[in-house]
N, C-alpha and C positions, 0 to 999 in steps of 0.2 A: 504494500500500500504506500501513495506516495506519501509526501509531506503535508501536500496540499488536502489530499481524501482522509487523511488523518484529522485534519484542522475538523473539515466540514464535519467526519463522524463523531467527532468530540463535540460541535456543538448542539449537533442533533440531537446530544443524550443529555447533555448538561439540561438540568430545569430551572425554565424560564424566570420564576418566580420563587422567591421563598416557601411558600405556599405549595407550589409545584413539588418541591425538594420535600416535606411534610406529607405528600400526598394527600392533599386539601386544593380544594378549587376548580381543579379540572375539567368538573360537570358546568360549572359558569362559563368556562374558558373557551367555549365550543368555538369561537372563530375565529384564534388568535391568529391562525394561520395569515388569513386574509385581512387581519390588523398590520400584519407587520407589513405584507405585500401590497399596502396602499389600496385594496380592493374595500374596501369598506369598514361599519365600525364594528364593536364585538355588541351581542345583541344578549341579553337572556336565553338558555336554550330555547325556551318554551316558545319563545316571540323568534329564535331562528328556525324554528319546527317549522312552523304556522307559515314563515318567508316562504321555504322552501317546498312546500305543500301546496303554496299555491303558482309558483312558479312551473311546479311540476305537473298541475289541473292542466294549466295554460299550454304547454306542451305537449303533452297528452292530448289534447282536444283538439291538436293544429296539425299532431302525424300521426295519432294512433301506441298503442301500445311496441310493435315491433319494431315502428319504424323512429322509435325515441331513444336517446344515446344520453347517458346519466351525463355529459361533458355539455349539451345543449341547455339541459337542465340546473348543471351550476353555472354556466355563463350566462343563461337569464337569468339566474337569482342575484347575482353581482359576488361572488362567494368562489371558493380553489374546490376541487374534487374531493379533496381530503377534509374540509367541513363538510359539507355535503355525506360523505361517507359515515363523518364523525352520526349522523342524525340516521342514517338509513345504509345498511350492509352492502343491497345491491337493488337494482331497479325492481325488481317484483317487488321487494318488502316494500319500497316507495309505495307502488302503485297500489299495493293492500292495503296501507295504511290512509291512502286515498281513499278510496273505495268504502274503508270500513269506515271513514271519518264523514262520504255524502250517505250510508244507510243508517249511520246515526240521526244525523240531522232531518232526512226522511220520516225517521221513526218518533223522532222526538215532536214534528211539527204534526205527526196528525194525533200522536195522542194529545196534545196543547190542545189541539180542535174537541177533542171526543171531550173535554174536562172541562172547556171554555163558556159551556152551557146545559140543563139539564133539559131543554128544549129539545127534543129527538129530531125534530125535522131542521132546525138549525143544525144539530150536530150532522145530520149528512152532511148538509150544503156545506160544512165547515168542513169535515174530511174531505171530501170530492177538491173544495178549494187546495187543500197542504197539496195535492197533488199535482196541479194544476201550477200551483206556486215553484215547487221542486221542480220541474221541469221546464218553469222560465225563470232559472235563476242564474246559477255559474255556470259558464257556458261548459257543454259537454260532460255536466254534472251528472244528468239522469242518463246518456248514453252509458255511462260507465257501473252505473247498478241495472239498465232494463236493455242491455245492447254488446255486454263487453265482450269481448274475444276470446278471454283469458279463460271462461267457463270450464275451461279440461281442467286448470290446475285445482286443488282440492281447497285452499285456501279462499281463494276468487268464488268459488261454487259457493261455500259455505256461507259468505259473506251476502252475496245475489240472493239466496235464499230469505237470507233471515230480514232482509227488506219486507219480503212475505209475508214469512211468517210469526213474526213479534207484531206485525198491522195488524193480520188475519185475528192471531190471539187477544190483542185489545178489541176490534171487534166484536168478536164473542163473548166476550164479557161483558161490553156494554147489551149485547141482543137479548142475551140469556136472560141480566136482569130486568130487562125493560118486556119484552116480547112475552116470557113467561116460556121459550121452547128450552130443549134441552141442548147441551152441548154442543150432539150431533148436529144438529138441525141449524143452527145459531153459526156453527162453523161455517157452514156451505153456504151459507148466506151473508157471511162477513165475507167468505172468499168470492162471491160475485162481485159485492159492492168493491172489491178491493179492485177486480179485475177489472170493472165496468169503471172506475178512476183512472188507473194505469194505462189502460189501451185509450181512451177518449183521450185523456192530456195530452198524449205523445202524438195522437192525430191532431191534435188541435195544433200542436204547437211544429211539426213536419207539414205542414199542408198551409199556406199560409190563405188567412182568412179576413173577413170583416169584424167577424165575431169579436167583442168586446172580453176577456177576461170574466170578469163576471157576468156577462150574459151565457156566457161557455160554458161556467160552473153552477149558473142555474136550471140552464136545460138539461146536463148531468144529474145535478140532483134532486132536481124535478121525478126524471124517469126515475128513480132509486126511490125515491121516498113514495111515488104513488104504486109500486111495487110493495115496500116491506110496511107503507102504514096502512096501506088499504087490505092488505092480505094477513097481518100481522099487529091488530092493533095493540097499544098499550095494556097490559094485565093490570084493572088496579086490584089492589088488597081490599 
């Protein structure tokens, strides 16, 4: 080794900070890399996650999953490869943790709706909307839970799924208690109205229209509701 590969491997080991040398800090430290290389400033991990997350939507959405290179991905985020790494191993864990991050957000906004009222026929019209909404939100968000490619790896499957079925499940719960059916029955009919959301939004929003947003999510849940209220009214006690 020369003199000179000697210098650089000693300082590549030496640590940067006292703290460093303590083995303290490091998880803060996530983008020292690119502090020192003038590429930007050091961020909290949590707030360089969140950068990189959406840097990587944005890229996703513009070539697809096969045709995206983790190096496109940290040059739009403004960040070195090896921050970037520092957050995610390789581009699948990326795109999973994408993935699982819009079927959260999915999951999270139509239970907001199913809670948001005890009014049954608002709460379709309020579910049908989180759908409607997800689907015109980050671009290429809903392509990547109702459209992905990825569906062989078992990871991406799982995630696509539970979009489903964690909806389907809050469904049935609210049906069972309101409706008076049983599980069974309450199931198959939370998984219509899931279906009769999912496929409408995705036409609505693929097909370009006049239709107004809310006039889109009240013809949806117009047909839903004069379905499960006129066929299945209210049980009182």
């Amino acid at each position: 080794m020369t003199e000179a590969a000697k210098r650089i491997d000693a300082t590549s080991l030496a640590p940067r900070t006292p703290q460093d040398a303590a083995g303290r800090g490091t998880a803060l430290d996530s983008d020292t890399n690119d502090f020192e290389l003038g590429r930007g400033s050091r961020l909290p991990r949590n707030k360089r996650r969140a950068q990189l997350l959406t840097a990587a939507q944005e890229i996703f959405a513009a070539n697809g999953y096969h045709a995206t290179a983790m190096d496109e991905i940290a040059e739009h985020a403004g960040v070195s490869k090896p921050v970037l790494y520092q957050h995610f191993p390789g581009k699948l864990e990326l795109y999973v943790a994408l993935l699982e991050e819009h079927v959260d957000e999915l999951i999270s906004n139509v239970r907001a709706a199913l809670a948001s009222t005890p009014d049954n026929k608002h709460r379709v019209n309020a579910a049908v909307g989180a759908y409607f909404d997800f689907v015109n939100g980050r671009t290429g968000a809903y392509r990547m839970v109702f459209e992905s490619d990825l569906r062989g790896d078992a990871q991406v499957q799982r995630a696509v799924e539970r979009a489903t079925t964690d909806i389907v499940d809050a469904l049935t719960d609210t049906i069972t208690a309101d409706a008076g059916l049983d599980s069974t029955r309450a199931r198959l009919l939370a998984a219509g109205l899931v279906g009769l959301s999912q496929v409408s939004a995705r036409f609505w929003m693929e097909n370009p229209s006049s239709i107004h947003r809310d006039e889109a999510v009240g013809l949806i849940s117009q047909l839903a509701w004069r379905g499960i209220g006129a066929g299945y009214p209210l049980q009182q006690s």
